[in-house]
VEXTOR-204210 format. One record per residue (C-alpha): residue number from 1; residue in one letter; x, y, z. Coordinates in nm, 2 decimals, padded with zeros to 4 digits. Layout:
// residues N
PT; num; residu; u; v; w
PT; NUM; a; X; Y; Z
...
***
This chain:
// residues 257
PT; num; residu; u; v; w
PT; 1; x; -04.73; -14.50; 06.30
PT; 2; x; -05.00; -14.77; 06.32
PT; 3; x; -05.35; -14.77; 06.48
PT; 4; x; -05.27; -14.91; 06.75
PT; 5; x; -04.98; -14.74; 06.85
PT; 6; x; -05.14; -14.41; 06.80
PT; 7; x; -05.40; -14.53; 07.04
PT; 8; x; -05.17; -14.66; 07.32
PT; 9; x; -04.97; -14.35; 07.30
PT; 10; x; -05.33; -14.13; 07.33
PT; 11; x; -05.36; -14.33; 07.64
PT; 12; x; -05.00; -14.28; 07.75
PT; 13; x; -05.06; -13.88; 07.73
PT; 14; x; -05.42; -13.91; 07.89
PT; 15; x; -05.27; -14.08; 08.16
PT; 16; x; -05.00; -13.88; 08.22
PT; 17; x; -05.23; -13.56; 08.17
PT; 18; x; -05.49; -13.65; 08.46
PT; 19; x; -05.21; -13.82; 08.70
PT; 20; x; -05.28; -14.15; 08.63
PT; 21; x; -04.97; -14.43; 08.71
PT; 22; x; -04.90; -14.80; 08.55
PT; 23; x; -05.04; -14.89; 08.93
PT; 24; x; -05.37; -14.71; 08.87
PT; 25; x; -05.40; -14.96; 08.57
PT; 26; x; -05.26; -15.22; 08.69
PT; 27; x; -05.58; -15.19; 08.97
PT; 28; x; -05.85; -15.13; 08.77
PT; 29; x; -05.76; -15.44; 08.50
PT; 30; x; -05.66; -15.62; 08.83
PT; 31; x; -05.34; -15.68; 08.70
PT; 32; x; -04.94; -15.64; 08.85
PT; 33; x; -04.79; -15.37; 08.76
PT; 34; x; -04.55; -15.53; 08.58
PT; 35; x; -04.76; -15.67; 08.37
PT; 36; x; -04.91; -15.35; 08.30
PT; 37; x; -04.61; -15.22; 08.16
PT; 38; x; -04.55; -15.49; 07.96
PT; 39; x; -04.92; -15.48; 07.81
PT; 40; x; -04.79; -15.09; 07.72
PT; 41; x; -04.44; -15.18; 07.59
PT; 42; x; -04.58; -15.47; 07.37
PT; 43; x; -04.89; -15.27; 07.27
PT; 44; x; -05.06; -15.63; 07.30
PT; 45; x; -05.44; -15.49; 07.40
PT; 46; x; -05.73; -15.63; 07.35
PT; 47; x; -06.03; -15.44; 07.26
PT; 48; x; -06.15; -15.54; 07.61
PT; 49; x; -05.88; -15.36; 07.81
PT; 50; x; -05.90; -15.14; 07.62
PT; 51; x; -06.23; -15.03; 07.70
PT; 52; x; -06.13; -15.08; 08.04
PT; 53; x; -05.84; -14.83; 08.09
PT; 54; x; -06.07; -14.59; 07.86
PT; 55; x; -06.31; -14.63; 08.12
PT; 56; x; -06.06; -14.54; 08.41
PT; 57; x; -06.00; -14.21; 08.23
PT; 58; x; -06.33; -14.13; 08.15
PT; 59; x; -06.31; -14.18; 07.78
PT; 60; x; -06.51; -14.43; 07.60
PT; 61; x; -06.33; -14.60; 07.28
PT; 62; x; -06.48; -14.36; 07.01
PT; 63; x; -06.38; -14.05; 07.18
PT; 64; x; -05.97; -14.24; 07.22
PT; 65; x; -06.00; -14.31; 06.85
PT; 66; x; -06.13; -13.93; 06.83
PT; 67; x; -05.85; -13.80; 06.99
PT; 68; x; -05.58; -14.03; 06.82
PT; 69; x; -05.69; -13.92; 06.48
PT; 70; x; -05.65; -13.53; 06.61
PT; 71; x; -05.29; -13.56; 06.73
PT; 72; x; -05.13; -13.44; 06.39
PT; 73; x; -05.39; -13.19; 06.33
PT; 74; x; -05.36; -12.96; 06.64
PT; 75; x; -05.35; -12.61; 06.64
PT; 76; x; -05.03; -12.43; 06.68
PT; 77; x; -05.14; -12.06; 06.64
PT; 78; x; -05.49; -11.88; 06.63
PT; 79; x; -05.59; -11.60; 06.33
PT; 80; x; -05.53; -11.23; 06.43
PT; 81; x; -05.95; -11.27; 06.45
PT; 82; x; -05.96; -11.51; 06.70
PT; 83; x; -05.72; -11.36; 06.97
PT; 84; x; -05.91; -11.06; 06.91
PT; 85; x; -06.26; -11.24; 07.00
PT; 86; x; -06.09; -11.37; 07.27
PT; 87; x; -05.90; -11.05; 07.41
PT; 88; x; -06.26; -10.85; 07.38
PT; 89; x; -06.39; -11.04; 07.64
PT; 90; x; -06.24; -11.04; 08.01
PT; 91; x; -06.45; -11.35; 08.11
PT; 92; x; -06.39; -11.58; 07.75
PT; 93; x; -06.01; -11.52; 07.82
PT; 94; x; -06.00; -11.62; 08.15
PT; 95; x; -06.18; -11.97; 08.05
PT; 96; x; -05.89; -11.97; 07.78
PT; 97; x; -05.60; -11.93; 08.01
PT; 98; x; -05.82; -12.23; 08.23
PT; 99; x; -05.85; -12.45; 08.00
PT; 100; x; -05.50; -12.44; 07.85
PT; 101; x; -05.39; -12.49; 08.17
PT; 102; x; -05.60; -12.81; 08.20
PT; 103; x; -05.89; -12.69; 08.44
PT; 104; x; -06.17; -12.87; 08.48
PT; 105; x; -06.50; -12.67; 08.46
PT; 106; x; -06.55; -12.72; 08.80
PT; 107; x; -06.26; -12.61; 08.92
PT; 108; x; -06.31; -12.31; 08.74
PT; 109; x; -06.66; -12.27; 08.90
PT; 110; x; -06.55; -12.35; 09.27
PT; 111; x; -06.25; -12.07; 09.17
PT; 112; x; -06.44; -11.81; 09.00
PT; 113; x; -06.76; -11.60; 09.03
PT; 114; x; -06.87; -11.76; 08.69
PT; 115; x; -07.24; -11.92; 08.67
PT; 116; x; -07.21; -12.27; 08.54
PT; 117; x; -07.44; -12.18; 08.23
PT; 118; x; -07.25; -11.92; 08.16
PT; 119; x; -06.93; -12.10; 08.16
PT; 120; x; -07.08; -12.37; 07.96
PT; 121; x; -07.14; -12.13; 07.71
PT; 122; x; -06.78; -11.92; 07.75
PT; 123; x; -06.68; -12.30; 07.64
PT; 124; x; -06.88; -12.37; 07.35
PT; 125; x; -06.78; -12.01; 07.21
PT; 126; x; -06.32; -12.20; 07.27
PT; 127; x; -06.53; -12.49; 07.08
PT; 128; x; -06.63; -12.30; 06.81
PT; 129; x; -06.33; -12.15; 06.79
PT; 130; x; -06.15; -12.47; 06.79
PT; 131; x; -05.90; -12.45; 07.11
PT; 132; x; -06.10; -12.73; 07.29
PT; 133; x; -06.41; -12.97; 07.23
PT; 134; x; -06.61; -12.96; 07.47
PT; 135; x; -06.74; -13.36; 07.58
PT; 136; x; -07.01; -13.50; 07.75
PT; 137; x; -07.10; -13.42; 08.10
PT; 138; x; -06.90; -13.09; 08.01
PT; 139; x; -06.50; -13.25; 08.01
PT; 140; x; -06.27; -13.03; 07.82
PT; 141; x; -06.01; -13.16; 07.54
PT; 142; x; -05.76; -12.95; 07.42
PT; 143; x; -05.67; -12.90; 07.02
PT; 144; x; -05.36; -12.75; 07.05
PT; 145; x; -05.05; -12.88; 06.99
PT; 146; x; -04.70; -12.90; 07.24
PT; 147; x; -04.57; -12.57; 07.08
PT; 148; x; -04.90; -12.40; 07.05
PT; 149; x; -04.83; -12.03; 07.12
PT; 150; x; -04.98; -11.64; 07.03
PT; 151; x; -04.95; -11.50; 06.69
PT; 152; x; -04.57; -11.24; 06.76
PT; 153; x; -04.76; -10.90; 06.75
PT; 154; x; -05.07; -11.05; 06.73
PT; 155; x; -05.40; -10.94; 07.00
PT; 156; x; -05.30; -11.16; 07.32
PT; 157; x; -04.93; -11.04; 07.25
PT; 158; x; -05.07; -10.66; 07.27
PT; 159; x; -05.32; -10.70; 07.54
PT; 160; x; -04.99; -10.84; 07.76
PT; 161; x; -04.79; -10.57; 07.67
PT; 162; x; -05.04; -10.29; 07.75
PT; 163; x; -05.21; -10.48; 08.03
PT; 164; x; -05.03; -10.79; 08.18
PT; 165; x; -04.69; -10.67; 08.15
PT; 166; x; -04.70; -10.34; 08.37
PT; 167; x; -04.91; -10.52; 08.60
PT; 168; x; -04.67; -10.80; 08.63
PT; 169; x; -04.35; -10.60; 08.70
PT; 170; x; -04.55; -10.38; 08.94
PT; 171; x; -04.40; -10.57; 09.24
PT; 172; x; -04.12; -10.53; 09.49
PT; 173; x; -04.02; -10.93; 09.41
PT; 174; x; -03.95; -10.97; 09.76
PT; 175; x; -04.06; -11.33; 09.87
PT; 176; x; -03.86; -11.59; 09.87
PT; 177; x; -04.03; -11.75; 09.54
PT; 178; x; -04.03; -11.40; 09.33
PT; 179; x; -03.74; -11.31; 09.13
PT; 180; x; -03.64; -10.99; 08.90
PT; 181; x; -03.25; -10.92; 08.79
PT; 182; x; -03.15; -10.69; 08.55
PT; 183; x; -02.80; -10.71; 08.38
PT; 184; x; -02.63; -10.49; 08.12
PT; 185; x; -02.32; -10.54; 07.92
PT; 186; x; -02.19; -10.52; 07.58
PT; 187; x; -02.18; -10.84; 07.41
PT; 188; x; -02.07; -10.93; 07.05
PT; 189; x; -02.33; -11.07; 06.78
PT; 190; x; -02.17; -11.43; 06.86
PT; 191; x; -02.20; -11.39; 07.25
PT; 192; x; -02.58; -11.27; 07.19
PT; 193; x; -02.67; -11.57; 06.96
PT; 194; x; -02.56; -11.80; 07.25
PT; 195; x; -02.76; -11.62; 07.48
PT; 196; x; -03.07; -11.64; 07.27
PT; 197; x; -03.00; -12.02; 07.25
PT; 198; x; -03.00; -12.02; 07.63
PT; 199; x; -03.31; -11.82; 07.69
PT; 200; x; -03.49; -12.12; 07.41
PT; 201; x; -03.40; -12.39; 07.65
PT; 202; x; -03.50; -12.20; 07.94
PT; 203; x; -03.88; -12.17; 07.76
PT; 204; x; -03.83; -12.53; 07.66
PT; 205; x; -03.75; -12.66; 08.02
PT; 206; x; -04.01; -12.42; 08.15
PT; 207; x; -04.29; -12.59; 07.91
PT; 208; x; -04.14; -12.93; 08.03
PT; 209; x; -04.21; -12.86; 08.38
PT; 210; x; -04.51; -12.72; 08.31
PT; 211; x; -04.64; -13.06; 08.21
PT; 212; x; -04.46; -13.27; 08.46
PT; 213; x; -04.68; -13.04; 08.72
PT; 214; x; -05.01; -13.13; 08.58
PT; 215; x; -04.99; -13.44; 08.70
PT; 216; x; -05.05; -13.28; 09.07
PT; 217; x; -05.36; -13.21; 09.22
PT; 218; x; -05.44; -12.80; 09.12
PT; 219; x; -05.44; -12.64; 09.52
PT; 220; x; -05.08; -12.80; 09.44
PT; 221; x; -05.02; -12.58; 09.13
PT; 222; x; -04.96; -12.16; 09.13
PT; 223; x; -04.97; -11.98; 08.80
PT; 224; x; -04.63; -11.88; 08.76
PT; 225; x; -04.51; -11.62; 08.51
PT; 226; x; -04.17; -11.58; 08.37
PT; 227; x; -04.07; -11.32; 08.17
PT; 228; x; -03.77; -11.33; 07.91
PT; 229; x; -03.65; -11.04; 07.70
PT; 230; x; -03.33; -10.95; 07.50
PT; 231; x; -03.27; -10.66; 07.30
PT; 232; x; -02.98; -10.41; 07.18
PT; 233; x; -03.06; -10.14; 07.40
PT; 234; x; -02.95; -09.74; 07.58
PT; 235; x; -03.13; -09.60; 07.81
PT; 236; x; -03.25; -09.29; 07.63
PT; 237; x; -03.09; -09.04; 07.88
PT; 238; x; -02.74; -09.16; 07.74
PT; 239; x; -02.83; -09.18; 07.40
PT; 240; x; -02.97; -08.84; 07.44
PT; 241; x; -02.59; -08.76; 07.51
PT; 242; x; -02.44; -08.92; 07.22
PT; 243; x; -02.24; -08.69; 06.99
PT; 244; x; -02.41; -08.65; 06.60
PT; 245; x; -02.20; -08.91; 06.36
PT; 246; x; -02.06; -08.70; 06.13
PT; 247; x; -02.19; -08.59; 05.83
PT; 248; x; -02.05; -08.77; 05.50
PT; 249; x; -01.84; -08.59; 05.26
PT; 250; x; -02.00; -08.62; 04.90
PT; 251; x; -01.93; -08.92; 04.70
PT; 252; x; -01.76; -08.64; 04.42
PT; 253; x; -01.71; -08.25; 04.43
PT; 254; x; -01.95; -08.09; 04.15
PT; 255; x; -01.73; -07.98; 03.91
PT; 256; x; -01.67; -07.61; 03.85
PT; 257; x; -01.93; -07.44; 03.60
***
């Protein structure tokens, strides 16, 4: 991939990560829309509009170039030592969940009782870290990639399990947005492998839509959890019941002495 198209598809994702449209563009280079999305599709810029849209999202050119250059070296997991820095602190994880979910830090102050030098500084600790960098006048840029996710038995993994997770299900699920089923059958290995492959796209179109929604305003937005599992399983009151397998003869009598 060239420079340039790096940087034009930076822009494409900053655009689409603040809500930004071709006609938002098109306005602020006083262009048509059309010719917007032709400047896009031929990746014809000039350093000038360039600067210019940069300037609509709030970037200057250094920090596009900045971010270009990261896209191939995001993070995808954290060590076992940073999910447990972040899970030993109530306040640093809820900053976390904020910021992956693309909060500004005012929106975080206006939502929760956090002073804003102490949420500067529950920012420069994700910095050091290396989930975000944290920019001038205190804007927030993720490092993580598409498919970043917590280490499978790893801290954040634990804490959800002995914290989130019975907190989560500890709910009638009666409104009209709430859901909870449980089904039980018997299924062969082939029947559960497609199921598993179902439950994937499921997490896949659930990221997707997750994205798609960022482009709205965030009183527009509810955190939303959805939780998957699949496992061979009986209850323990009927396996309690199950008669002993019987025991194996040996592979050969001893012989006589």
């Amino acid at each position: 991939m060239s420079e340039i198209t790096q940087l034009i598809a930076t822009l494409k994702r900053e655009l689409k990560r603040q809500g930004r449209t071709y006609r938002d563009v098109a306005a602020a280079l006083k262009l048509s829309e059309p010719s917007v999305k032709r400047l896009f599709a031929s990746e014809q810029f000039t350093l000038e509009r360039l600067v210019e849209v940069c300037a609509l999202l709030g970037l200057t050119l250094a920090e596009l170039a900045q971010e270009a250059g990261q896209g191939q070296q995001r993070l995808r997991t954290l060590s076992p030592a940073q999910e447990r820095e972040l899970v030993s602190d109530a306040r640093l994880l809820l900053v976390t969940v904020c910021a992956l979910n693309h909060w500004t830090m005012a929106e975080m102050l206006q939502a929760y009782r956090l002073g804003e030098a102490e949420c500067v500084q529950l920012l420069l600790r994700l910095d050091r870290l290396k989930l975000i960098t944290l920019l001038p006048a205190n804007r927030i840029r993720l490092n993580v990639a598409r498919d970043f996710d917590w280490l499978p038995g790893g801290p954040i993994r634990q804490y959800f399990r002995e914290q989130g997770m019975p907190e989560f299900i500890d709910s009638a699920f009666g409104r009209g947005d709430e859901s909870l089923d449980f089904v039980h059958g018997m299924l062969t290995e082939s029947a559960r492998a497609k199921l598993q492959a179902e439950l994937r796209q499921l997490r896949a179109r659930f990221a997707l839509l997750h994205e798609e929604s960022l482009a709205a305003p965030l009183p527009q937005r509810r955190g939303t959890g959805l939780l998957l599992a699949l496992r061979e399983w009986e209850p323990a009151a009927f396996a309690q019941l199950r008669r002993a397998p019987a025991r194996a003869l040996p592979a050969a009598m001893p012989s006589s002495p």
